[in-house]
C-alpha positions as CSV (number, residue, x, y, z in Angstrom):
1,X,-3.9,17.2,-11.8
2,X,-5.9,18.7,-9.1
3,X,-7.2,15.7,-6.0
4,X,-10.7,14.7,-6.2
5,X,-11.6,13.5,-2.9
6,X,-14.6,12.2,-3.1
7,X,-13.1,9.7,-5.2
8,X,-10.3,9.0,-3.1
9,X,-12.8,8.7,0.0
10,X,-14.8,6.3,-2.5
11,X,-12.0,3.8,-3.1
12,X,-10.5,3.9,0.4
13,X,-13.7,2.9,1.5
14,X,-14.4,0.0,-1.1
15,X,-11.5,-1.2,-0.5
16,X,-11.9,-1.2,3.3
17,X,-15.6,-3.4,3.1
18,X,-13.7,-5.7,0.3
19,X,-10.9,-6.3,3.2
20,X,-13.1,-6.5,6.3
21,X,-15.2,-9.2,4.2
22,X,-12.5,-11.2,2.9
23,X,-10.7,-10.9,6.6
24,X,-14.0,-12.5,7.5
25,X,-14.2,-15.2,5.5
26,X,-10.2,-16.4,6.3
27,X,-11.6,-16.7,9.9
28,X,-14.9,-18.4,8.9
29,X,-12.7,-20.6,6.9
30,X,-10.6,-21.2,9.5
31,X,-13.5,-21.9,12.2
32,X,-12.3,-18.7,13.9
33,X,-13.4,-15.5,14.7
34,X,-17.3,-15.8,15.3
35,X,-17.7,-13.2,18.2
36,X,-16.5,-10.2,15.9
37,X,-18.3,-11.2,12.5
38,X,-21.0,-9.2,13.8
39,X,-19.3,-6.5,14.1
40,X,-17.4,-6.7,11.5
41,X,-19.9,-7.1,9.4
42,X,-21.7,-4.1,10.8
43,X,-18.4,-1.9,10.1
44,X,-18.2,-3.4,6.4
45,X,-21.5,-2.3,5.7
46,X,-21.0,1.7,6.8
47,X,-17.9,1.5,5.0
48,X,-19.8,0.7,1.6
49,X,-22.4,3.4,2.4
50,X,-19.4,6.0,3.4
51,X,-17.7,4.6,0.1
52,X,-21.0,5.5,-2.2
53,X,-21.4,8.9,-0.5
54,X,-17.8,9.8,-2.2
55,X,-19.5,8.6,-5.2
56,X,-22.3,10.7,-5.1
57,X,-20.5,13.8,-3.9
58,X,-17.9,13.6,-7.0
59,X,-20.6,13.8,-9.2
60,X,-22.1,16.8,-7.4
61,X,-25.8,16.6,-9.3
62,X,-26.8,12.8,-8.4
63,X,-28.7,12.4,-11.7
64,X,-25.4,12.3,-13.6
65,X,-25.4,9.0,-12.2
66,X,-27.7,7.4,-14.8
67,X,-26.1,8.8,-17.7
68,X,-23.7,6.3,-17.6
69,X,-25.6,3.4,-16.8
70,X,-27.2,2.6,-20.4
71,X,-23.4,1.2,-21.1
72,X,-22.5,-1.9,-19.3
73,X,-18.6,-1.0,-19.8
74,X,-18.6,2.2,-18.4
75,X,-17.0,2.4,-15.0
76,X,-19.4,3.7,-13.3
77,X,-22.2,1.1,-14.1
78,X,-19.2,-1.4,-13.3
79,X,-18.8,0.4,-9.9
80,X,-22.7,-0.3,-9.3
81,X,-22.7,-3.8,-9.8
82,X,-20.3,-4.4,-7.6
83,X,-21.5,-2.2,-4.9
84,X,-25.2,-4.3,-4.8
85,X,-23.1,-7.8,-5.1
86,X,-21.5,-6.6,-1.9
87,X,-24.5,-5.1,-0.7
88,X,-25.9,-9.1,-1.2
89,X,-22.7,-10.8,0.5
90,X,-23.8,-8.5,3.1
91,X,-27.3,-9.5,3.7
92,X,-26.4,-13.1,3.5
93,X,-23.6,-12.6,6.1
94,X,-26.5,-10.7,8.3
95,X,-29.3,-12.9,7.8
96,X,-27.0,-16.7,8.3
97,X,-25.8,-14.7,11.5
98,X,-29.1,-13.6,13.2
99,X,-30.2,-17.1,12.6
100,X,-27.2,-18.3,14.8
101,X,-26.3,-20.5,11.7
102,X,-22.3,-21.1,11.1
103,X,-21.2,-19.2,7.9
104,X,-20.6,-22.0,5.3
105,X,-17.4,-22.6,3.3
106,X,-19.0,-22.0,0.2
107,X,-20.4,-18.2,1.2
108,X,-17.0,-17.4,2.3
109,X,-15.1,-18.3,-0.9
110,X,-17.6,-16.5,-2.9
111,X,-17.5,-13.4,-0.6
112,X,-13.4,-13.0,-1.6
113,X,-14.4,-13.9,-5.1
114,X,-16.5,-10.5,-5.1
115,X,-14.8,-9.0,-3.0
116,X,-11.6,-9.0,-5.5
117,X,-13.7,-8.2,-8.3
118,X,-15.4,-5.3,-6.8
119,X,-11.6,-4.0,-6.1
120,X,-10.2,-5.1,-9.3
121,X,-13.3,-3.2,-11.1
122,X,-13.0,-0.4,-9.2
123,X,-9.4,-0.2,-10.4
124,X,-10.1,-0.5,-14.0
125,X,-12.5,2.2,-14.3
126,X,-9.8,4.7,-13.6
127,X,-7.7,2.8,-16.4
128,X,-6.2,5.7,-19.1
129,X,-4.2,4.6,-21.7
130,X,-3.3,8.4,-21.8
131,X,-2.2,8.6,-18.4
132,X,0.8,6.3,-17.6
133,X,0.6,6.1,-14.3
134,X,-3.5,5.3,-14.5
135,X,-2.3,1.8,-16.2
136,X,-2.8,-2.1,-15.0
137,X,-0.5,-1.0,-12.3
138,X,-3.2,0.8,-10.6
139,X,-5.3,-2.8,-10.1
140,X,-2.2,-4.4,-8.2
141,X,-2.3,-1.1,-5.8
142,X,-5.9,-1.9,-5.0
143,X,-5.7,-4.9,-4.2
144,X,-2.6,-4.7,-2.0
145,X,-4.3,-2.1,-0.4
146,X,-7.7,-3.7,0.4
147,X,-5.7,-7.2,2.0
148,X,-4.0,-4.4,4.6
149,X,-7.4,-2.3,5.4
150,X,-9.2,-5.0,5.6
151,X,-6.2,-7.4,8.1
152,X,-5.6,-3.9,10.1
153,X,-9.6,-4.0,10.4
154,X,-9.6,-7.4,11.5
155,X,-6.9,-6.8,14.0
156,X,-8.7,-3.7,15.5
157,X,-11.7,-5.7,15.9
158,X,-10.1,-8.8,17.6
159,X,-9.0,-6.6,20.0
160,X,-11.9,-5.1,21.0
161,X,-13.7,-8.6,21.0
162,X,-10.7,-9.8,23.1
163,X,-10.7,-12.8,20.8
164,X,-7.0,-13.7,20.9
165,X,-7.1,-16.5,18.1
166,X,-9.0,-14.1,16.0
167,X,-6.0,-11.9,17.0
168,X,-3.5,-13.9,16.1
169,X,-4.6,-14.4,12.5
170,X,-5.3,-10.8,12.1
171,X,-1.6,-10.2,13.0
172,X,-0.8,-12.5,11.0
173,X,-3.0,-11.5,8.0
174,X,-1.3,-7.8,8.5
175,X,2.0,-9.3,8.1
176,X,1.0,-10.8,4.8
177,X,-1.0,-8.0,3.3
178,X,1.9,-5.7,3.8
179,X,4.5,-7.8,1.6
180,X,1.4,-7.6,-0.3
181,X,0.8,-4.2,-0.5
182,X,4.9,-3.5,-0.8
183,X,4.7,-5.9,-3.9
184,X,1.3,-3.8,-5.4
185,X,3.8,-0.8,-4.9
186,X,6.7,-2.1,-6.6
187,X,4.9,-3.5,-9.3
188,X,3.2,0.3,-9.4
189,X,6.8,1.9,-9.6
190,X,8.3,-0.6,-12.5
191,X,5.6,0.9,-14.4
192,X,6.2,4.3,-13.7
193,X,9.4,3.8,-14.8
194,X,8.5,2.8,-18.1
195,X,6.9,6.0,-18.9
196,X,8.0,9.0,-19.1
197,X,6.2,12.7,-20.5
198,X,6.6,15.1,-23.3
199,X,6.9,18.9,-22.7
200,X,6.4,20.9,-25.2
201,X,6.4,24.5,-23.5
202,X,4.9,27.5,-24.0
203,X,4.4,28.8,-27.6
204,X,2.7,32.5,-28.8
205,X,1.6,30.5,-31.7
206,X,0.7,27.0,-30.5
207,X,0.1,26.5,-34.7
208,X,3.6,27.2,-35.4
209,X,6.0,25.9,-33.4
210,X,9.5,26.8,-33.5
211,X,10.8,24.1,-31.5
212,X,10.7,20.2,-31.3
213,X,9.5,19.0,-27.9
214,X,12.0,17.6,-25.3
215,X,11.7,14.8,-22.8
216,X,12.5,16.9,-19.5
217,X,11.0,14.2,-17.1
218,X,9.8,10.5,-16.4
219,X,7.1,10.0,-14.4
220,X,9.6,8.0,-11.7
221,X,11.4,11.1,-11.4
222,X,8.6,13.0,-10.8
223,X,7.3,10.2,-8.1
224,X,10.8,9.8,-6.2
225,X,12.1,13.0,-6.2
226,X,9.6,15.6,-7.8
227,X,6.5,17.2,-6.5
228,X,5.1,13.4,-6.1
229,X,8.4,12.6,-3.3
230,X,6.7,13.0,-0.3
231,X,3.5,11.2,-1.4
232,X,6.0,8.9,-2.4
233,X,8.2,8.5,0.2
234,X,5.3,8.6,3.0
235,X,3.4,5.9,1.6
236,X,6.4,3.5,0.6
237,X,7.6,4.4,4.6
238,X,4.4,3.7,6.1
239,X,3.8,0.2,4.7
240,X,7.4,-0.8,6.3
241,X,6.3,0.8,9.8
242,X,2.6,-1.8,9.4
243,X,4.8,-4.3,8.1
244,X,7.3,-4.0,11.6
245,X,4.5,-3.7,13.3
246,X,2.7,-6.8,12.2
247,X,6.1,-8.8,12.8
248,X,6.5,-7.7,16.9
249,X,3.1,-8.2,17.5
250,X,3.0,-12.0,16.2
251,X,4.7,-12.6,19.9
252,X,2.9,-10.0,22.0
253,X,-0.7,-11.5,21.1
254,X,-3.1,-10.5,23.7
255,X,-0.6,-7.1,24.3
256,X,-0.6,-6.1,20.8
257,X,-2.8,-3.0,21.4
258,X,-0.4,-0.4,20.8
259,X,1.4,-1.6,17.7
260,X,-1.8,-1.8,15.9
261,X,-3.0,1.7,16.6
262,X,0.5,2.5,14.9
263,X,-0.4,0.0,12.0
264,X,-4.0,1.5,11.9
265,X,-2.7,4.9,11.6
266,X,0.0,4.8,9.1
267,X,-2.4,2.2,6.5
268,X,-4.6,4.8,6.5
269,X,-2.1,7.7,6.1
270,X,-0.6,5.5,3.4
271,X,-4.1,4.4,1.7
272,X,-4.6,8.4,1.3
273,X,-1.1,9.2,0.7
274,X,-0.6,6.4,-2.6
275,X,-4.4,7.9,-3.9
276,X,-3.5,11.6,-3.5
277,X,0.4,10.7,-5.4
278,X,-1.9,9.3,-8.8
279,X,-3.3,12.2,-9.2
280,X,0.0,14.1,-8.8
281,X,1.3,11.7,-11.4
282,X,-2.0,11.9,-13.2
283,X,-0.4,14.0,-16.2
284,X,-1.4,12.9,-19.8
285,X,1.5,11.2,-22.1
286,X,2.0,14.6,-24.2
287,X,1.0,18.0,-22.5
288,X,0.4,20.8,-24.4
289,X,-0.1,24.4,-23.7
């Protein structure tokens, strides 16, 4: 199945603004981090801007948009919803902030209630009961993958804010969301292994088939060592380096510069890699020529 990218640039980037906000309100709950919510904030909102660009772009005539937005279930309507609710934790966040007023306990925990929802619906509107590997699996990804964006965010900003408590939970937050994300991926890969695909060949009479169809592949052998391997293998290799990463830096704190341009680069390599692999494994149940 060929890679739409504007898609995979739209959930990168939604689940980057659903990190950075609900890295943001740890550190407000934690009375820490107040010199980069700013920023941060400021960062989370280009990010959902970038992310609805993708949208827009994979649709290629924006009108398309409102044909599915007379249905409340379809995905894209969902998608909506959930872009404005962040759009709202957003404002709030920027107007409380501007006012000098401390970001309250109760904005924070509803910031990673939507936050979560906005990446869990995200992940169900590319649900496929057809496609395997497009099952619940897909939501665990997500949000794995939006708690190691949004830490490795965190981190980056710290750093630049030379806040070194703000620091120190980032790091830690990395090392967390990577057992997290290395759990979404395990839990992603027990799936895959349930399912497997049909073959049925090629036939001059599709009408009249001489032959019965034949299991030739499952959908983990296709991930682990088939055309999906190196998608695979990166992403599942990557997580480990941010997870290694995360666990020297918790004693060079102040120093940890370098290993989180290293966790930076391979997140994102592995965000991509793990988006680009679905579609690889994107086959329906039965194919048929």
């Amino acid at each position: 199945m060929e890679t739409q990218w504007p898609l995979v640039i739209f959930t990168l980037f939604v689940c980057l603004t659903s990190g950075i906000l609900g890295g943001m309100s740890i550190l407000a709950l934690k009375g820490e981090g107040k010199t980069l919510q700013m920023t941060a904030l400021i960062t989370s909102a280009v990010s959902l801007v970038v992310g609805g660009l993708g949208a827009f772009l994979h649709l290629q005539h924006w009108e398309r948009i409102f044909n599915g937005f007379g249905h409340i279930t379809s995905g894209i309507t969902q998608e909506l919803i959930g872009c404005v609710a962040l759009a709202i934790i957003i404002v709030i966040w920027f107007v409380m902030l501007r006012g000098d007023k401390p970001v309250s306990k109760a904005l924070a925990w509803v910031t990673i209630v939507v936050a979560a929802c906005m990446v869990i619906a995200t992940a169900h509107s590319y649900l496929m009961p057809a496609r395997p590997a497009w099952g619940l699996a897909l939501i665990a990804f997500y949000l794995g993958n939006a708690c190691i964006l949004g830490a490795v965010a965190i981190w980056l900003i710290a750093i630049l804010k030379k806040d070194e408590a703000a620091e120190r939970t980032g790091i830690q937050l990395t090392f967390i969301a990577s057992i997290v994300q290395l759990v979404g991926d395990a839990v992603f890969v027990a799936a895959c292994g349930m399912a497997s695909i049909a073959q049925f060949g090629y036939y001059a009479d599709p009408t009249s088939m001489t032959t019965a169809p034949v299991h030739i592949d499952s959908l983990l052998t296709v991930m682990m060592t088939g055309e999906g391997a190196l998608m695979f293998w990166g992403f599942i290799i990557c997580a480990v380096i941010a997870l290694v990463c995360a666990l020297v830096a918790k004693k060079k704190v102040g120093d940890s510069k370098v290993y989180m341009v290293v966790a930076a680069i391979v997140i994102l390599a592995a965000s991509v890699m793990f988006r680009v692999l679905i579609y690889q494994l994107g086959y329906p149940m039965v194919l048929l020529y």
